[in-house]
C-alpha positions as CSV (number, residue, x, y, z in Angstrom):
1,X,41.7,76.5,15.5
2,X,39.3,74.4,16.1
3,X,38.4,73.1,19.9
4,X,37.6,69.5,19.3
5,X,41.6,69.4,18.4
6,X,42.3,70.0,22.4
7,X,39.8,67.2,23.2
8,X,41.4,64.1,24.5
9,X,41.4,61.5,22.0
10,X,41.3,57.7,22.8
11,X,39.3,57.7,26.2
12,X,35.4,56.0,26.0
13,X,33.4,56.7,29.4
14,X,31.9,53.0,28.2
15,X,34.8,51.5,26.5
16,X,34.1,48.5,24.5
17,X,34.7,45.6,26.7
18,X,33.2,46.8,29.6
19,X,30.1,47.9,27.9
20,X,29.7,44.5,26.4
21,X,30.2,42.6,29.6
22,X,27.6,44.9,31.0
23,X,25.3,43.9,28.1
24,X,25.8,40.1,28.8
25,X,25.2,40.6,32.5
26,X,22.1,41.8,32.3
27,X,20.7,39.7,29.4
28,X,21.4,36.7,31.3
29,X,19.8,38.1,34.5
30,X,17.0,39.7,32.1
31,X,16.4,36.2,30.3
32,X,17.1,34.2,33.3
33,X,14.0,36.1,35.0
34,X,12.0,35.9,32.0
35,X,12.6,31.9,31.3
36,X,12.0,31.5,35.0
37,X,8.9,32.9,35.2
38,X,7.1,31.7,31.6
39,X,8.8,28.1,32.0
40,X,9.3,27.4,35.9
41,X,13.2,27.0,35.2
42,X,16.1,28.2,36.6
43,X,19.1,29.0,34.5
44,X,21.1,29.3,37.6
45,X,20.9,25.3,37.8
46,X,22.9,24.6,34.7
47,X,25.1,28.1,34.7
48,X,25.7,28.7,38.4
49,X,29.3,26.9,39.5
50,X,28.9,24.1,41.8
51,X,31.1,22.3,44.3
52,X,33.2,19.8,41.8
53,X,31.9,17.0,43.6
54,X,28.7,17.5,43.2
55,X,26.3,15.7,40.8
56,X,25.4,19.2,38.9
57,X,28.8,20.1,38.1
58,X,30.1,20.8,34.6
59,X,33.5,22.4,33.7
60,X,32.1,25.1,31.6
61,X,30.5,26.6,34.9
62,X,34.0,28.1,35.6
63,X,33.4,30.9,32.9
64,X,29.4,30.7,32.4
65,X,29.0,31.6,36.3
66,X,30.6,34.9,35.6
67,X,27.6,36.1,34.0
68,X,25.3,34.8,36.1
69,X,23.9,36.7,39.3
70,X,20.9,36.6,41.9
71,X,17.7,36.6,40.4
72,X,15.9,37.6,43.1
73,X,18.6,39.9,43.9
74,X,18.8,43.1,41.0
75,X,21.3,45.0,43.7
76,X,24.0,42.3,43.2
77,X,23.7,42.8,39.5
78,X,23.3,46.9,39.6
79,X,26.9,46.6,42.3
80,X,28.7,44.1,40.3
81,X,28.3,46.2,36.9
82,X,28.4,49.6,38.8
83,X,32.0,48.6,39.9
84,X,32.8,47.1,36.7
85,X,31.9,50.6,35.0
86,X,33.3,52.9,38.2
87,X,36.4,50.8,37.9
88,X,37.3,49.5,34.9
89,X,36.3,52.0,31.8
90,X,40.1,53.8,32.8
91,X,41.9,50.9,33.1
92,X,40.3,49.2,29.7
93,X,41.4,53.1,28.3
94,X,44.6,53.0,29.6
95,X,45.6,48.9,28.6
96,X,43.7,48.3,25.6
97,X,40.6,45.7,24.9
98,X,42.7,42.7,24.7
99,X,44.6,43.3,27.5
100,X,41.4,44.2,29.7
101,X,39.4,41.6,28.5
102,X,42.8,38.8,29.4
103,X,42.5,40.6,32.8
104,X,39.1,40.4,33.9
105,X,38.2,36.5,32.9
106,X,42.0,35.8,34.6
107,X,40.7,37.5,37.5
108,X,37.2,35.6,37.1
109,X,38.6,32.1,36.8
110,X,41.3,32.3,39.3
111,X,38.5,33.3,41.4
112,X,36.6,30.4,40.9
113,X,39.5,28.0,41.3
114,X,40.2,29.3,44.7
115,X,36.6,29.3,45.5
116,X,36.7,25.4,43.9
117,X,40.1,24.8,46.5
118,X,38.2,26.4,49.5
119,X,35.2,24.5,48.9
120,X,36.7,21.4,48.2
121,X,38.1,21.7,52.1
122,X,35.2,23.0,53.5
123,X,32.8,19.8,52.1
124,X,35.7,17.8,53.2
125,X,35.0,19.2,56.4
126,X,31.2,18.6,56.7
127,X,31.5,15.1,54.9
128,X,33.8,13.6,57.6
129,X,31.5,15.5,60.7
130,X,28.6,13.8,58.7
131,X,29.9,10.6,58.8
132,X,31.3,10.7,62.2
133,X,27.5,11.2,63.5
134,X,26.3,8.5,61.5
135,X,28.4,6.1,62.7
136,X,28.1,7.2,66.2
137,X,24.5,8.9,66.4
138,X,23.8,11.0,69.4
139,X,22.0,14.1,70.3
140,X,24.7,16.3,71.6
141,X,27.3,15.2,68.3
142,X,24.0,15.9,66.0
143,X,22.7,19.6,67.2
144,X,26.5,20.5,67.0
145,X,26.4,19.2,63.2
146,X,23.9,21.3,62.4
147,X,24.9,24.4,64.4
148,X,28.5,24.3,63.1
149,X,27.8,23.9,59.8
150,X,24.1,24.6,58.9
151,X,23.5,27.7,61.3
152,X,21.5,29.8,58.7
153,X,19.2,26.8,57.8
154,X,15.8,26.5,59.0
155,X,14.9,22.6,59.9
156,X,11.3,22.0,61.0
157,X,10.9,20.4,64.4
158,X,14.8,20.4,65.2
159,X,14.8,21.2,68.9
160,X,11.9,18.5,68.9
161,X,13.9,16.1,67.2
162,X,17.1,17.1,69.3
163,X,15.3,16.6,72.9
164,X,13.3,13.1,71.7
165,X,17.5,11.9,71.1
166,X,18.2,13.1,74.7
167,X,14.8,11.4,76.0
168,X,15.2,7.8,73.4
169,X,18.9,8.0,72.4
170,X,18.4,4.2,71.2
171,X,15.3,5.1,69.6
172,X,15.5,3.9,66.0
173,X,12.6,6.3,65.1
174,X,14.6,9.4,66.4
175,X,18.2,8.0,65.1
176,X,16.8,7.8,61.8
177,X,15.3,11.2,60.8
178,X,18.2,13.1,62.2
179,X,20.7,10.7,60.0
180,X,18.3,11.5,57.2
181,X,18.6,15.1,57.8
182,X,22.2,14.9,58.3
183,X,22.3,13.3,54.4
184,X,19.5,15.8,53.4
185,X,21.9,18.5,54.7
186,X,25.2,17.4,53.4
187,X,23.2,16.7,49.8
188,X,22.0,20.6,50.0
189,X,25.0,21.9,50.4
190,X,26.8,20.0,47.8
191,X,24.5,21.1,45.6
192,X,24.3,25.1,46.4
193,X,25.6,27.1,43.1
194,X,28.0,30.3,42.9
195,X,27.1,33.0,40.8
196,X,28.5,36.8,40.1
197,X,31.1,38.5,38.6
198,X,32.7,39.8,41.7
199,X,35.7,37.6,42.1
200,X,36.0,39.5,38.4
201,X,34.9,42.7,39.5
202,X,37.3,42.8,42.9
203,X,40.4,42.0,40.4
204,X,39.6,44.7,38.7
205,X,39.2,46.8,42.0
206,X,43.0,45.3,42.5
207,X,44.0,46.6,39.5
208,X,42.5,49.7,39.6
209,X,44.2,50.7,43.3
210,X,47.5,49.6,42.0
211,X,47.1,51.5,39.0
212,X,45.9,55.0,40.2
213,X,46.9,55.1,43.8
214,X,46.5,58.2,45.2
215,X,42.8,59.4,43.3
216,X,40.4,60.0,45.7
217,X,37.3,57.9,45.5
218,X,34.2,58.3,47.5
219,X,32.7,54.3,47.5
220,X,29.0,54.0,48.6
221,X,30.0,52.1,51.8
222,X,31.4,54.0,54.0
223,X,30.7,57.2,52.0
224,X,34.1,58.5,53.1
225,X,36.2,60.1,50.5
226,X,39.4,58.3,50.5
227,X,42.3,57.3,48.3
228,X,42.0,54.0,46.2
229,X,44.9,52.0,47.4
230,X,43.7,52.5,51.4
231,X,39.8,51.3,49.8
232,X,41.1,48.4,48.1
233,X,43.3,47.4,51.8
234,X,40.1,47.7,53.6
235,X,38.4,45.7,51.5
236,X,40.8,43.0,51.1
237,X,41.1,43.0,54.6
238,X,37.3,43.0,55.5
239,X,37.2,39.7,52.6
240,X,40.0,38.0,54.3
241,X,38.5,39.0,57.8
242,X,34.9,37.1,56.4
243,X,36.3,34.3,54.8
244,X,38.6,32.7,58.2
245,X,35.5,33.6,60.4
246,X,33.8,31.4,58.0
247,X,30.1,32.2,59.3
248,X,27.7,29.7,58.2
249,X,25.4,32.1,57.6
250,X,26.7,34.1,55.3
251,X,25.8,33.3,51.9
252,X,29.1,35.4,49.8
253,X,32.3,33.5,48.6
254,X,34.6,35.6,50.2
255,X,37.9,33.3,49.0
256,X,36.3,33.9,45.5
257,X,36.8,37.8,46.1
258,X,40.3,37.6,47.5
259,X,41.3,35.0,44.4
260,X,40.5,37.5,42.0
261,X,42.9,40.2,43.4
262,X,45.5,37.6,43.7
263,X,45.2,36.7,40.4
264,X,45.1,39.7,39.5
265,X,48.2,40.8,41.3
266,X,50.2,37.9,40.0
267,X,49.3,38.9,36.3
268,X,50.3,42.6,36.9
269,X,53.4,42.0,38.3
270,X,54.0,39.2,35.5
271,X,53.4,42.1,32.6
272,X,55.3,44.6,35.0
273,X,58.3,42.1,34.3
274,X,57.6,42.1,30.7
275,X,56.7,45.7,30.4
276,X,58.7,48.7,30.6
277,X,55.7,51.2,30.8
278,X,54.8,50.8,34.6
279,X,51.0,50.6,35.5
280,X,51.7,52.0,38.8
């Protein structure tokens, strides 16, 4: 007998989809580099998602931002695909193509939406501070705005600008460059662009904890070995932990993350119902 008749048939290490999404990630970082440096332009301006109120926003950027990542950033492509790979090539063996490929852009858009919803409140937010100071200017209301809401940002002369209110708060010079950058600030955020497949890549993570429960993983943060249903809790909880503490600072859609396992969970449980054969 032969010994290529005991080898498991039907299992790829880089099954079809996942190899091809890992193909399109990195030619769009690849030629998004490459256009960026020969013609000065940044893909991420047209393909990144914005904030649907903003100026720059186009309804294909719900799917195109999926592919987009960083470019100045080559670890949050290398992560993203690494966990797409790590993840997803036994889940696409175990479902099928179709069914992986439905998954992972479910995942990816029901991220996005979520990300769109939390956004939308968030803007709401900083538009009705921003208007509240403008009709109203004075230096204590106006280094709040900015703390709250702008912590990460460097903004030249700000303490100088903050102090000259308290000394002149009726001085017309000093009213208007800190309503300027209260317009210039509200204007930036607007117009700030989400990339990544990781609202993708945590549904899949979802999926993956749900579906193989007890297998022993070893992630690269913490390198703790540990079973893949108590990894995907911690991270779920450390994203849900992020996204209510809401630092200004920190530049990662954490509601994007957590809408990609919820959509993800809702379409498990909704072929669980339709299903016989169990995932998990």
């Amino acid at each position: 007998m032969s010994y290529n008749q005991y080898r498991p048939t039907g299992f790829k290490m880089l099954p079809d989809v996942v190899k091809n999404l890992m193909i399109i990630n990195a030619l769009f970082f690849i030629g998004g580099i490459v256009i960026k440096n020969r013609f000065d332009y940044d893909i991420t301006t047209n393909l990144g998602l914005y904030y649907i109120h903003s100026d720059m926003f186009r309804p294909f950027q719900f799917i195109t931002h999926l592919f987009m990542h960083d470019l100045t950033n080559p670890l949050h492509v290398f992560l993203n695909m690494f966990a797409l790979w790590m993840f997803g090539n036994l889940l696409e063996n175990l479902w099928g193509a179709k069914r992986f490929l439905i998954y992972y852009l479910v995942c990816g858009l029901g991220a996005a939406l979520c990300h769109a919803i939390v956004t939308y409140f968030q803007m709401h937010a900083v538009e009705v501070a921003a208007a509240v100071y403008i009709n109203a200017p004075d230096p204590v209301t106006f280094e709040a705005f900015v703390k709250t809401y702008f912590s990460g940002i460097e903004i030249s002369n700000f303490d100088a600008l903050v102090q000259g209110l308290i000394a002149n708060p009726n001085d017309s010079h000093f009213v208007q460059s800190s309503v300027d950058i209260v317009n210039r600030l509200v204007e930036l955020k607007k117009n700030i662009p989400t990339v990544g497949a990781s609202g993708a890549v945590f549904g899949v993570l979802l999926a993956f904890g749900m579906t193989f429960p007890n297998t022993m993983i070893i992630p690269l943060f913490p390198p703790i070995p540990m079973k893949a249903k108590y990894f995907v809790m911690i991270y779920g909880g450390i994203e849900l932990y992020s996204g209510i503490a809401n630092n200004p600072a920190d530049n990662v859609a954490h509601f994007a993350h957590l809408g990609g396992m919820l959509f993800g969970f809702i379409l498990i449980k909704l072929w669980n119902k339709t299903n016989r054969n169990q995932f998990y």
